[in-house]
N, C-alpha and C positions, 0 to 999 in steps of 0.2 A: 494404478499409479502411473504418473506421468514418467518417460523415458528421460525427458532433460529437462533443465528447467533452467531460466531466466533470473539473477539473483540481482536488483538492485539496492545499495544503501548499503554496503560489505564488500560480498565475494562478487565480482563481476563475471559474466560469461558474456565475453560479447560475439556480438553478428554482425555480420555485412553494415557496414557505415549506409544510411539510409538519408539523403536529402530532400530537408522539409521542402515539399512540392510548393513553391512562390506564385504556382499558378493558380490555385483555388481547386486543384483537381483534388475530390475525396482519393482515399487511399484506406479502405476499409478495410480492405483482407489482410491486410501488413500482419497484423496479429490476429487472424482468423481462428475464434476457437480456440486462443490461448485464452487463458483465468490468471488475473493480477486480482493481488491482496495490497492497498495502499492503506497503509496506516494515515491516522490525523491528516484527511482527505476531505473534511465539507468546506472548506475554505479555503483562500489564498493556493500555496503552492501545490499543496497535496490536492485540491480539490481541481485544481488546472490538468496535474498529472493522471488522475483519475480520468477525468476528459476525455484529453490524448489517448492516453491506449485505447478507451472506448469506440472515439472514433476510428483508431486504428481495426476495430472489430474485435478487441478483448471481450472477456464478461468479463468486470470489474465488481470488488467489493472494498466498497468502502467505511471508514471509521470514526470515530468521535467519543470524547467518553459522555457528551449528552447523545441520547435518544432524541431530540427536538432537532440536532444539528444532522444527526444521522438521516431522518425523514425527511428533512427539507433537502439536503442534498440527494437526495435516491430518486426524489421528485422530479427539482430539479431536471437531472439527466436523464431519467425516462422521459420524461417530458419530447428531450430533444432525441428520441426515438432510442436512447445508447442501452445495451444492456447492463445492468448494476441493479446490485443489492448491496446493505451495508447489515452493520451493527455494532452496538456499543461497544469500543475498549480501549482500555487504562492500559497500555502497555507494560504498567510499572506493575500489575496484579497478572498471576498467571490462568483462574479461571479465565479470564477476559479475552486474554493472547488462546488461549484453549481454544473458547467459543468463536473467537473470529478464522481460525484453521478450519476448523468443524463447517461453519459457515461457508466456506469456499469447496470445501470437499463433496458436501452435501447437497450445495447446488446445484454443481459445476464439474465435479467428478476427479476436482484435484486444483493443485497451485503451480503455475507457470513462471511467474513473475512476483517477484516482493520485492515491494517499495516501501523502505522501512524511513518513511517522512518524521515520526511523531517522535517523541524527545521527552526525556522528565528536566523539572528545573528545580533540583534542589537546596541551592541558593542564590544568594539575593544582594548583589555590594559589588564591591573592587573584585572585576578579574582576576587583579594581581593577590587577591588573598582567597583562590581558593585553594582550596587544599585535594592533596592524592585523592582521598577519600571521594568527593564529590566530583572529577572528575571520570573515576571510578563508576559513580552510578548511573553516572550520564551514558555514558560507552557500555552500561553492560543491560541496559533496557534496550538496545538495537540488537546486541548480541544473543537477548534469550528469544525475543522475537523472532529471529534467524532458526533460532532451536529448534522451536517451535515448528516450522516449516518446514524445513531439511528432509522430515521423513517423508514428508509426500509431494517432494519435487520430483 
């Protein structure tokens, strides 16, 4: 088990404020040997954040609920020499949220960082008419995610 652990998209633990190097100088060790779990990561923001820590020296795992988005992003970023692995999950299903912990543990010998990017969208209309309910299930697929992880931060 890991001693401390890094919690983004929740509880924060932060560190020493770190300024992005403007100079082009790598900075790989920053996160030497820490393991980030980025949820909904083959694209756009989650798949940037992936990135970063990578290049910071993370092993990264990343997510998707296709397998096809999963592989092209693992590709991807091994490509560009970074360490990651990914795999499928539905954050809103909890084999899935299971499998993706497992995933990191198994690899990588535990979880450092969660970046809990991915989201449900259970409805569809005017902001102004959702209800408790649905904002309820938005906020509580981050927070079982979190669950998830907790023990082996």
């Amino acid at each position: 088990m890991r001693k401390a652990g890094l919690l983004l998209g929740g509880c924060v633990r932060s560190w020493k404020s770190v300024r992005m190097a403007s100079s082009g100088v790598a900075r790989r060790d920053l996160l030497a040997n820490k393991v980030a779990l980025v949820t909904a990561s083959t694209d756009g923001i989650g798949l940037a954040i992936a990135r970063r820590l990578a290049q910071d020296g993370a092993h990264v795992v990343v997510s998707s609920r296709k397998q096809q988005n999963v592989d092209r992003a693992v590709a991807a970023l091994q490509g560009e020499g970074l360490s990651v692995t990914g795999t499928v999950c539905h954050v809103g299903k909890a084999e899935d949220r299971e499998r993706l912990v497992t995933t990191a543990v198994k690899r990588y010998g535990g979880i450092d960082i969660l970046v809990s990017n991915a989201a449900v969208n259970p409805f569809f209309g005017n902001l102004m008419d959702v209800t408790e309910e649905v904002w309820d299930k938005v906020r509580r697929a981050g927070r079982l995610c979190r669950h998830c992880v907790f023990p082996v931060l």
